[in-house]
N, C-alpha and C positions, 0 to 999 in steps of 0.2 A: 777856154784856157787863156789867160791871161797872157800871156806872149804872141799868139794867134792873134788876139785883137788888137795889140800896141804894139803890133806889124803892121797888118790893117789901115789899124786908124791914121798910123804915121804915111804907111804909100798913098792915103788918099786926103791926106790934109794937102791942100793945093798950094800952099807958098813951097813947102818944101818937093812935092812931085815935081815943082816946074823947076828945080835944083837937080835933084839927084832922079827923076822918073821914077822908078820903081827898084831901082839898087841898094837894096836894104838888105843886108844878108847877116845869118848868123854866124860868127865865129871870125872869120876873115873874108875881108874882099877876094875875087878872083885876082890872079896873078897876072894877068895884060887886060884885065874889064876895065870902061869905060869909066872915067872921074869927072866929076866928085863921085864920089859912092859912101855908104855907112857901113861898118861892119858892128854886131851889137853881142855881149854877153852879158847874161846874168852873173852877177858878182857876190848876190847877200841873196836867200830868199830867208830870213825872219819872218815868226806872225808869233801872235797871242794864242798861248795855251787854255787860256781857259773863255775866252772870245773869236768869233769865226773872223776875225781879220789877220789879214796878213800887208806885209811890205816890203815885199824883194825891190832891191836896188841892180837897175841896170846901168853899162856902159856903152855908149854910143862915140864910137871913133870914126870921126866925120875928117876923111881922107880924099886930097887936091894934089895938083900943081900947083896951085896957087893959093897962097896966105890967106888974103882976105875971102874968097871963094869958099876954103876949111869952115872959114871962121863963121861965114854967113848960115852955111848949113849947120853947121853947132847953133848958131841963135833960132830958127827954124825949127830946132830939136825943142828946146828950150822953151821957142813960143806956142808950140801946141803940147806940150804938156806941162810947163810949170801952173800950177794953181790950176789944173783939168779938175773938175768935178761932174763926175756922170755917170751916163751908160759909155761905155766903148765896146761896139757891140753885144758878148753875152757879159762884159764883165763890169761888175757895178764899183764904180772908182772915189772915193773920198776924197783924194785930191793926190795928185800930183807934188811931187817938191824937190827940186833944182838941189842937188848935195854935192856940186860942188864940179868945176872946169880947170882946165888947162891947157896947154899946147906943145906940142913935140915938132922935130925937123927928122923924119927918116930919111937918114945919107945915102943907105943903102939903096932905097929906093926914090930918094928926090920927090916924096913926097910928104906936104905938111898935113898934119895929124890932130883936130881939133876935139876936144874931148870932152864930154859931160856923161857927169854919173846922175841918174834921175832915177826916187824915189818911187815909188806908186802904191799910194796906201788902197787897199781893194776890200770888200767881203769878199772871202769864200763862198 
């Protein structure tokens, strides 16, 4: 399954482990867990109907105290899968493609919120 593995691949690509360890969670961070952290959801899953590909679009909301901290782990996001072409574990990946960042300030919680939506073009 494709989210299994670009879980996976993401807690064990080592620039970003040595950022966030292994706090890669779906949906939302824990409410007093340990930051940085990522929280991720799928946003689009599209593919081709008459071709066994497909291309869901995830969000990865790379969540700090601190500004550049966010932002580092956003880049981290960014450099292990933009232009990815391969195996990631069972799942076979055409590439990778960066669709697009931003940044928020949550007041509520005084934390910055750094964001990238990445594509993942795959076979089924």
């Amino acid at each position: 399954m494709l989210e299994t593995d670009l879980v996976n691949y993401l807690k064990n690509y080592q620039p970003l482990k040595d950022l966030v360890g292994g706090r890669i969670y779906p949906g939302v961070i824990p409410e007093n867990g340990t930051k940085p952290a990522i929280a991720y959801n799928e946003i689009s899953a599209p593919g081709h109907h008459d071709i066994d590909v497909a291309f869901p679009r995830f969000q990865f909301s790379c969540f700090s105290t601190r500004y550049t901290e966010a932002k580092q782990v956003r880049k981290e996001i960014e450099n292990a899968l933009k232009r990815f072409k391969g195996k990631m574990g069972n799942t076979r990946v055409i590439q990778g493609v960066s669709a697009g960042k931003y940044m928020l300030y949550e007041k509520d919680t005084m934390l910055h919120n750094a964001i990238i939506d990445i594509k993942i073009i795959y076979w089924e």
